[in-house]
C-alpha positions as a Markdown table, in Angstrom:
| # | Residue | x | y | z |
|---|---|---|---|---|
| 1 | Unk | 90.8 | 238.5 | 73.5 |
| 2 | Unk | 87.0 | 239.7 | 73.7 |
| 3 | Unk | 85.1 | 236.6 | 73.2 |
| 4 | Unk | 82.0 | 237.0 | 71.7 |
| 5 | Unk | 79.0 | 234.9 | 71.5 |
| 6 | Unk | 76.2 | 235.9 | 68.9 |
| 7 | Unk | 72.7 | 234.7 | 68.8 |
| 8 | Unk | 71.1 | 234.8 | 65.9 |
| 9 | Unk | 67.0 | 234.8 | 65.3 |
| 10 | Unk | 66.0 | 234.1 | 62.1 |
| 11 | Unk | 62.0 | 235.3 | 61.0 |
| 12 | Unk | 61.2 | 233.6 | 58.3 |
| 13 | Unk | 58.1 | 234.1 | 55.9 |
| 14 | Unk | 56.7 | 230.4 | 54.2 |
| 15 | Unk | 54.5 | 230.8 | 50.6 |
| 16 | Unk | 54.7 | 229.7 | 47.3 |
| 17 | Unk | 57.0 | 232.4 | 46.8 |
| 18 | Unk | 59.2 | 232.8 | 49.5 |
| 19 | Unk | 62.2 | 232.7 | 47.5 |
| 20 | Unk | 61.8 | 236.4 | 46.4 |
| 21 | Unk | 61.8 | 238.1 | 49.6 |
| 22 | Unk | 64.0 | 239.0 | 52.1 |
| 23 | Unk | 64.5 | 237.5 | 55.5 |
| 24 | Unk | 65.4 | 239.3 | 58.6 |
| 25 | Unk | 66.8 | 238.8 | 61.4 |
| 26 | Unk | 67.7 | 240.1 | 65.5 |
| 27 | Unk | 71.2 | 239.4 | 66.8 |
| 28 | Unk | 71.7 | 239.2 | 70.3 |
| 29 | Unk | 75.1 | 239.8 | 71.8 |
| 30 | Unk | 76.8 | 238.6 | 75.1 |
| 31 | Unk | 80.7 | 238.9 | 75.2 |
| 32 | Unk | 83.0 | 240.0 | 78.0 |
| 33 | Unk | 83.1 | 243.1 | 78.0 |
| 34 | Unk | 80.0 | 243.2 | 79.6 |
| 35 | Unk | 77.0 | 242.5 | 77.1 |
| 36 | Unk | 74.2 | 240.2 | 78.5 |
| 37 | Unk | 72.0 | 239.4 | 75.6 |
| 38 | Unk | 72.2 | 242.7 | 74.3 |
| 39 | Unk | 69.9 | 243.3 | 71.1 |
| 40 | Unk | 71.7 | 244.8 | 68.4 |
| 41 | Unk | 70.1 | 246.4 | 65.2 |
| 42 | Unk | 68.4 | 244.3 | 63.2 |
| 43 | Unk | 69.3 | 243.1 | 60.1 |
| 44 | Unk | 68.3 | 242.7 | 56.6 |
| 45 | Unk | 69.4 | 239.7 | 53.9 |
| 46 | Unk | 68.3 | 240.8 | 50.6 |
| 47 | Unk | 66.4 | 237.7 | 48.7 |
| 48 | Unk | 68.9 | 235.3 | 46.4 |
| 49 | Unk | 71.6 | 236.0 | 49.0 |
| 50 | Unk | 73.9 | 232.4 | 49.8 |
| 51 | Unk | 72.8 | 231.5 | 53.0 |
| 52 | Unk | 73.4 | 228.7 | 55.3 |
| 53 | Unk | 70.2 | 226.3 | 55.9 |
| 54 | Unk | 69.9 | 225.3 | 59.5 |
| 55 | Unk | 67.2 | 222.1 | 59.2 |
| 56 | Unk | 65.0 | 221.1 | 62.8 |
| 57 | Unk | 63.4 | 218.2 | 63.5 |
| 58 | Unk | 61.9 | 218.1 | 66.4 |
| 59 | Unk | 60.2 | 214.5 | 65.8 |
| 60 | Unk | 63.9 | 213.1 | 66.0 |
| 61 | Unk | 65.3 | 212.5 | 69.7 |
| 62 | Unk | 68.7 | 211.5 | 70.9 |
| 63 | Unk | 70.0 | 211.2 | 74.5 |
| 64 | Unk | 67.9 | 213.6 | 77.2 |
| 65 | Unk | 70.4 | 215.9 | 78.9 |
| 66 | Unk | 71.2 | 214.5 | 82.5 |
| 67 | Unk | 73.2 | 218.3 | 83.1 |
| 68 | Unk | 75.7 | 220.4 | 82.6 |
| 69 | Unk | 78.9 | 221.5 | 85.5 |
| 70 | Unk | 82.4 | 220.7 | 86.7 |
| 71 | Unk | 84.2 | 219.3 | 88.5 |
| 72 | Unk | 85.2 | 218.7 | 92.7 |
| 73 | Unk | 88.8 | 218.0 | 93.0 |
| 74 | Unk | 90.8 | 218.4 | 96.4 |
| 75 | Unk | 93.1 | 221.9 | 95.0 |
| 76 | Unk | 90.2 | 223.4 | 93.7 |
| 77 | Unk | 89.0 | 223.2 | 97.0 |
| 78 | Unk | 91.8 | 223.6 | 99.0 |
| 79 | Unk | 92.4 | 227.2 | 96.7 |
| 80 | Unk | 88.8 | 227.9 | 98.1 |
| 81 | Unk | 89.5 | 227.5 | 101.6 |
| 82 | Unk | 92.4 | 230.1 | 101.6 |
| 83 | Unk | 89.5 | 232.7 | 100.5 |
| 84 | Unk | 87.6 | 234.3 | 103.2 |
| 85 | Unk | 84.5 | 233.1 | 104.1 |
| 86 | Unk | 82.6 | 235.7 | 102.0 |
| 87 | Unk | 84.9 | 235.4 | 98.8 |
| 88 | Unk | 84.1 | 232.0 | 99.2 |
| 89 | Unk | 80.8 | 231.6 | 99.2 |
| 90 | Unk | 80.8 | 234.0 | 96.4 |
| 91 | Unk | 82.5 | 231.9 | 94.4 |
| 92 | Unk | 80.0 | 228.5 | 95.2 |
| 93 | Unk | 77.4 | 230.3 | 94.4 |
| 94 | Unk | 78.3 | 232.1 | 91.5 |
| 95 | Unk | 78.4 | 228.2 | 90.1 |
| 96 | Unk | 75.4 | 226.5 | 92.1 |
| 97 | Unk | 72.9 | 229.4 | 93.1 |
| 98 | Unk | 69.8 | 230.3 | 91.1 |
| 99 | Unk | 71.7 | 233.5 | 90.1 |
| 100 | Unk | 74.7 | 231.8 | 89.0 |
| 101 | Unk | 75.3 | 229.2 | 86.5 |
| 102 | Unk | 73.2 | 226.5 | 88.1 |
| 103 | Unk | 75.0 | 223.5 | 88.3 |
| 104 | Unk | 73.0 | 220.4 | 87.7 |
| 105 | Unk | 76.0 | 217.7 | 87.1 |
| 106 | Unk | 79.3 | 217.4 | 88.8 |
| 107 | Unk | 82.2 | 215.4 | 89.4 |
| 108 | Unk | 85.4 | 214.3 | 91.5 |
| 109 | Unk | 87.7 | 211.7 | 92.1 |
| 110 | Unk | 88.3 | 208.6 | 93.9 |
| 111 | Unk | 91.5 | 208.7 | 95.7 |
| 112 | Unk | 94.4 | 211.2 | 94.4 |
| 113 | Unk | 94.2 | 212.6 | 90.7 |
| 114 | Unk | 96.3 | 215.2 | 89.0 |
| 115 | Unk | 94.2 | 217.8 | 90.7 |
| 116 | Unk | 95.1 | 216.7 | 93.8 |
| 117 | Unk | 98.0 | 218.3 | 96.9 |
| 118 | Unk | 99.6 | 214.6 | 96.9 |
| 119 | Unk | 99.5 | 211.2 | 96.1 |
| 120 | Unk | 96.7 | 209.0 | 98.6 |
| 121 | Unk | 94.7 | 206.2 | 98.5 |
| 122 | Unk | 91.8 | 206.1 | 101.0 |
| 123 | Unk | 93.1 | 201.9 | 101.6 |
| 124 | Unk | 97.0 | 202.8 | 102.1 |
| 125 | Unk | 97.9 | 199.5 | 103.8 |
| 126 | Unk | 99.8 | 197.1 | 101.6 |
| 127 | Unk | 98.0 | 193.4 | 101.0 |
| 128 | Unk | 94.9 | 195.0 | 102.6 |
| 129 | Unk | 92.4 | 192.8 | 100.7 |
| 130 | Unk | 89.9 | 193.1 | 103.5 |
| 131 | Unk | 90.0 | 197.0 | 103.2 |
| 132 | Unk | 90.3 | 197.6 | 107.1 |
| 133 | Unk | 92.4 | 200.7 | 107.0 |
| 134 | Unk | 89.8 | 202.0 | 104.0 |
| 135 | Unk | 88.9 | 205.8 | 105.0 |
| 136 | Unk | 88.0 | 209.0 | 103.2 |
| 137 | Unk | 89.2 | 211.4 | 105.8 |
| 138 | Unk | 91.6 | 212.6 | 103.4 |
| 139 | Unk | 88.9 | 214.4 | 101.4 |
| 140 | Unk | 87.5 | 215.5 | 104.8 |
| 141 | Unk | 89.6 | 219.1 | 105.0 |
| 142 | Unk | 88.5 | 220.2 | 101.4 |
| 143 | Unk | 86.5 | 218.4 | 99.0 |
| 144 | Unk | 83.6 | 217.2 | 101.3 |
| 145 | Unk | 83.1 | 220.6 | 103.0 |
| 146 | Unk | 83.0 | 222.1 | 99.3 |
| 147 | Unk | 80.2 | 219.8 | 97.8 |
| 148 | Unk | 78.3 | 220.2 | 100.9 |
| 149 | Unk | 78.5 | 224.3 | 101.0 |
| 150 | Unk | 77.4 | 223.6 | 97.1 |
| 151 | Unk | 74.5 | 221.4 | 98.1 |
| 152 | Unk | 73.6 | 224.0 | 100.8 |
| 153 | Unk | 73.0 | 226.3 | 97.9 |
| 154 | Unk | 71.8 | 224.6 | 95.1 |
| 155 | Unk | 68.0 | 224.6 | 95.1 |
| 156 | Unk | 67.2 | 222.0 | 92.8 |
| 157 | Unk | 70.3 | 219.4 | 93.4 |
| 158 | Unk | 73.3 | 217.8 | 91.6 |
| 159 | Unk | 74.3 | 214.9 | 90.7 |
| 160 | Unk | 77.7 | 213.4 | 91.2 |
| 161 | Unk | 80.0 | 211.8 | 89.1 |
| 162 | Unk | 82.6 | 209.8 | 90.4 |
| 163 | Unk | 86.0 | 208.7 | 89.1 |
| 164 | Unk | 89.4 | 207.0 | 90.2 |
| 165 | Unk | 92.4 | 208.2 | 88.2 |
| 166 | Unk | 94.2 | 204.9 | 89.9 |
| 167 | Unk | 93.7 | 202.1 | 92.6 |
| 168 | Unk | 96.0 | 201.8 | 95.4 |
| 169 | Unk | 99.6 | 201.0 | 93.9 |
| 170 | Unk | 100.2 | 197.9 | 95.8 |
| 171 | Unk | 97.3 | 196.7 | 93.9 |
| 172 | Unk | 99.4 | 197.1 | 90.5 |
| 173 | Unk | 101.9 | 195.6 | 88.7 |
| 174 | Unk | 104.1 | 198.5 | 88.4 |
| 175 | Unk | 103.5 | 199.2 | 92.4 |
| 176 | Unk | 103.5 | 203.4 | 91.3 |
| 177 | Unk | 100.9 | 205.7 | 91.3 |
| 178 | Unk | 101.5 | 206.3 | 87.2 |
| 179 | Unk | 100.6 | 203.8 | 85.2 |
| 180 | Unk | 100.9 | 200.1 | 85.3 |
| 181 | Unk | 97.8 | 197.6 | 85.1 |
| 182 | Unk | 95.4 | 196.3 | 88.3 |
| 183 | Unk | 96.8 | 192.7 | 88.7 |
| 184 | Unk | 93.8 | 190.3 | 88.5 |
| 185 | Unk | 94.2 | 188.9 | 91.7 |
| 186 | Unk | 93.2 | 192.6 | 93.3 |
| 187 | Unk | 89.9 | 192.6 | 90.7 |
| 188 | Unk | 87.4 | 191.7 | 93.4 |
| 189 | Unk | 89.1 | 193.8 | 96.3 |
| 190 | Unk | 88.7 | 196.8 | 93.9 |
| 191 | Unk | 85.3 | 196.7 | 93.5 |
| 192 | Unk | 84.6 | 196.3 | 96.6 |
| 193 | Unk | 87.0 | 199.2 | 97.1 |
| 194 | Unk | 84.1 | 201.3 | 94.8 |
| 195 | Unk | 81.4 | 199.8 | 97.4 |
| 196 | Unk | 82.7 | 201.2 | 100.3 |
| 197 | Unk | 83.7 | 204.5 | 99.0 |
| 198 | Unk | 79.7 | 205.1 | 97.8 |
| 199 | Unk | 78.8 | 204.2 | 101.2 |
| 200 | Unk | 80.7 | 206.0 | 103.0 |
| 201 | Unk | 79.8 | 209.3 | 101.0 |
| 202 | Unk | 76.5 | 208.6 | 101.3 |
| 203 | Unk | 76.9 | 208.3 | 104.9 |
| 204 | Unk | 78.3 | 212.0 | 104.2 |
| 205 | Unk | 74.7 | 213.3 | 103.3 |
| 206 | Unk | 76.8 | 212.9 | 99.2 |
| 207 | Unk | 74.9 | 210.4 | 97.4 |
| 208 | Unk | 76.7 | 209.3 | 94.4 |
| 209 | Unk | 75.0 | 208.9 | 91.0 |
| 210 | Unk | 77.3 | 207.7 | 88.6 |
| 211 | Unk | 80.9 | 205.8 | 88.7 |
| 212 | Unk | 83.4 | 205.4 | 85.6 |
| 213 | Unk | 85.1 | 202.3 | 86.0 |
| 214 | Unk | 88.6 | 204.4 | 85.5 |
| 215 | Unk | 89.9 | 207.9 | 84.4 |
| 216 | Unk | 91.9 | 207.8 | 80.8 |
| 217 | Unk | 92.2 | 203.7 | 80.9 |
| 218 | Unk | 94.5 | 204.3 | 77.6 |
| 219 | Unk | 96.6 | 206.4 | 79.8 |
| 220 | Unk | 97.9 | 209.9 | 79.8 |
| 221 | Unk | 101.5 | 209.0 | 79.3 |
| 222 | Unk | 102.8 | 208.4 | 83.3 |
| 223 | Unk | 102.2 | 212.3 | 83.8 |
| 224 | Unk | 99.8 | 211.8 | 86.5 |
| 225 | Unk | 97.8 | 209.1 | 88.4 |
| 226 | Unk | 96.6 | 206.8 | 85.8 |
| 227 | Unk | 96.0 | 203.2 | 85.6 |
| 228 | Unk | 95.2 | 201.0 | 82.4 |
| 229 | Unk | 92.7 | 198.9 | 80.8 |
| 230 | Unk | 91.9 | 197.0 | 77.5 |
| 231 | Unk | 88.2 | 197.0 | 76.7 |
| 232 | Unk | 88.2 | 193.4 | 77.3 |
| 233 | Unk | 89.8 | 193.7 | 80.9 |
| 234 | Unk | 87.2 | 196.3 | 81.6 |
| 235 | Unk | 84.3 | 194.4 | 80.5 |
| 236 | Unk | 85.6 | 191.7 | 82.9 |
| 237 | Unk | 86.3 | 194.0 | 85.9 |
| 238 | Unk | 82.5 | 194.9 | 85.1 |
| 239 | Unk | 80.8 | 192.2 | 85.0 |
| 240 | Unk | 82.8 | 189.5 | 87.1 |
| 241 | Unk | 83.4 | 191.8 | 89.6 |
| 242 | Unk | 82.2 | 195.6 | 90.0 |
| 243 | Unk | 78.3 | 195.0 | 88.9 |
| 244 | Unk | 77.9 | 191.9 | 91.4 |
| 245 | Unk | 79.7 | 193.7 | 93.9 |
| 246 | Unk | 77.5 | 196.5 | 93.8 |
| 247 | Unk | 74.4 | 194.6 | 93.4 |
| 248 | Unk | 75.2 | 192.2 | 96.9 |
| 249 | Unk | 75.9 | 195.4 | 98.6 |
| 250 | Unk | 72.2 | 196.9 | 97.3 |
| 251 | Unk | 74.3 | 200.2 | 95.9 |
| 252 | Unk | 72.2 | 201.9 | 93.3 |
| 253 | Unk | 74.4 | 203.6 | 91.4 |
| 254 | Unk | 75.0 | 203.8 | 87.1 |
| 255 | Unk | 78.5 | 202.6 | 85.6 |
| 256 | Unk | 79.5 | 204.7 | 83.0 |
| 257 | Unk | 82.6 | 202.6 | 81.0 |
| 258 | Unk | 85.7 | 203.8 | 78.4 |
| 259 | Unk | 86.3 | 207.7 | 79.7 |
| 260 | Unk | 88.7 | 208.5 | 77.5 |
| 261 | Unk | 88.6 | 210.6 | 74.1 |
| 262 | Unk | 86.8 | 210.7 | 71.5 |
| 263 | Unk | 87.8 | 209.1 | 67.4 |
| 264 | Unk | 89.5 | 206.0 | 66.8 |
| 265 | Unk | 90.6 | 204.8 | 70.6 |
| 266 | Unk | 86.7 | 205.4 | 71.2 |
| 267 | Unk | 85.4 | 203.4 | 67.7 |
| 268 | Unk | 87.8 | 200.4 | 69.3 |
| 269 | Unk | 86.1 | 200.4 | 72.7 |
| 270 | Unk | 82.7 | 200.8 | 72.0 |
| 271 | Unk | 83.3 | 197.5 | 69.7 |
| 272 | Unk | 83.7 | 195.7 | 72.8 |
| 273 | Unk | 81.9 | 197.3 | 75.2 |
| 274 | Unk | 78.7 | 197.9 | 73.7 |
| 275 | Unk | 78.4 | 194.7 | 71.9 |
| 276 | Unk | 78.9 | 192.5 | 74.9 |
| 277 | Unk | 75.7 | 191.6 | 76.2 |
| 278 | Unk | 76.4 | 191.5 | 79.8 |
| 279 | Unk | 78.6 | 194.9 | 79.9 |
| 280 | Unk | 75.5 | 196.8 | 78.3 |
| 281 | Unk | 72.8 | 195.1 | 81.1 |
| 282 | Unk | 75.0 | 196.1 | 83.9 |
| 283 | Unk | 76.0 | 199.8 | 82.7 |
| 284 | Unk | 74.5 | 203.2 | 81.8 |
| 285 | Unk | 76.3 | 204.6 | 79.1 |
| 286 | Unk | 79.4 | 205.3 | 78.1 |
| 287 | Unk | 81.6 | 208.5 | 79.3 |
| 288 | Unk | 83.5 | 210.4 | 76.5 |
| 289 | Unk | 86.3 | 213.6 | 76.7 |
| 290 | Unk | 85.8 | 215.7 | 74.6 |
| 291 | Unk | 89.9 | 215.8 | 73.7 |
| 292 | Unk | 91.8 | 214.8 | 70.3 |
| 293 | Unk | 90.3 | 218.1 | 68.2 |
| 294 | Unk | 89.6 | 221.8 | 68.6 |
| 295 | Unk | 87.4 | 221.3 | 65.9 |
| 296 | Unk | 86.2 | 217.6 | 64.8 |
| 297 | Unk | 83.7 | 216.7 | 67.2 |
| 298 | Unk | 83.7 | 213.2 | 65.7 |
| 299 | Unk | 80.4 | 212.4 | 65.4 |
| 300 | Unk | 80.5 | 208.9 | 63.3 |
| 301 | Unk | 81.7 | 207.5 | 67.1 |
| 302 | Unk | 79.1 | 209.6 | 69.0 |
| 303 | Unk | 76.8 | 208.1 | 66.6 |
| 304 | Unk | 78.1 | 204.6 | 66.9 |
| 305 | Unk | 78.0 | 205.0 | 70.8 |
| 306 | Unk | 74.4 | 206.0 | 71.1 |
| 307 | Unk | 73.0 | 203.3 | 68.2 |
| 308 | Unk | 75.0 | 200.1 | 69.8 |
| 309 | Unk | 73.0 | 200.9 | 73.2 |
């Protein structure tokens, strides 16, 4: 299929009697067979012709834009490295340069997701509350090397996003990789887990913007790593245990909570999230998928999102 994106300019004359003349207007075409904003004739819409009324209102503001981009996961950047080095490189820059599509907002995972060559967990050791055996070197082969090419070529910088599709499964009460709950008594050594993994990426020349507190915490039915929450059990995660963690360690760094879809499930979490006072002092905002409809965008809980912070 030839996708085609059309951009329309509409000139507009104002007066008293506006209604009786025509309007006209410039379409601009960029599809894939190779038009880059190409002009096409411009058009003509005789007055008293059904139009649709597009409404701006520049004196109303919502959220700024932090970015757009995608995402760093281990077999996106293992595929890379099977390239040569030229291929390669014209690949990262085709996202990150100037030239390209300019990648301002990014993110990957923490430990294994379903984008991943296998299952890991950068603490592997069983009962290792003290996180001794804690390393990234898993991520040293692909997914470092490929964010640090990108930051070589990016002139203006991204920021990083960081997520964990599960913890450790000896942390859980199912003791897998898919599904199952974090058993409270592994709470604290979790976030601490999240403290040492923005260290040591920061000690990677990666500093890490954002954190979710967990990928799909409703779950994505045991096909993949996952690991689930209520809203309650996340606020308490987040405020008995992530945000002081993060704040004795002097880590500067935004939560972003739910990170699941959007609709009902979301309605439900913001609820508890966003109406506990303590959850909204220690986060940033809240981190939505953009799932459940090709063509709802569900804006009542985008709405609701943006008006309880």
């Amino acid at each position: 299929m030839n996708r085609i994106i059309v951009l329309a300019f509409i000139l507009l004359t104002f007066g008293c009697k506006q209604e009786s003349k025509d309007l006209q207007y410039t379409l601009y075409q960029t599809s894939a067979a190779g038009d880059n904003l190409k002009q096409l004739n411009a058009q003509k819409v005789a007055a008293g012709t059904e139009m649709v009324q597009v409404e701006i209102l520049p004196d109303q503001k919502f959220q700024s834009i932090q970015g757009f981009g995608g995402a760093f996961t281990e077999s996106s950047a293992y595929l890379l490295n099977q390239l040569s080095s030229d291929k390669r490189d014209e690949i990262l820059k085709a996202y990150f340069s100037e030239n390209g599509a300019n990648y301002s907002l990014t993110r990957t995972h923490i430990n294994s997701c379903d984008f991943s060559l296998t299952n890991y967990s950068y603490a592997p050791l069983e009962g290792d509350t003290a996180l001794s055996s804690f390393s990234i070197e898993e991520d040293r082969d692909d997914i470092i090397p490929m964010i640090k090419d990108a930051q070589a070529i990016s002139k203006d910088g991204f920021r990083v996003v960081s997520s964990p599709w599960t913890a450790p499964p000896w942390m859980k009460d199912n003791k897998t990789w898919f599904g199952g709950k974090l058993l409270p008594e592994y709470y604290a050594t979790w976030a601490k887990f999240f403290s040492k993994y923005i260290k040591a990426y920061e000690k990677e020349g990666i500093p890490i913007w954002a954190i979710t507190v967990e990928n799909e915490p409703l779950g994505n039915g045991a096909n993949w790593e996952s690991m689930h929450y209520t809203p309650y059990e996340m606020a308490e995660f987040i405020k008995e245990h992530l945000a002081p963690q993060l704040k004795k360690d002097s880590i500067d760094v935004n939560i972003l909570v739910y990170d699941q879809n959007r609709g009902k499930e979301m309605d439900e979490w913001i609820e508890v999230l966003l109406k506990d006072p303590e959850v909204l002092e220690n986060i940033y905002g809240t981190a939505v998928h953009w799932y459940t409809s090709t063509y709802k965008y569900y804006p009542e809980s985008l709405n609701d999102a943006h008006n309880y912070a």
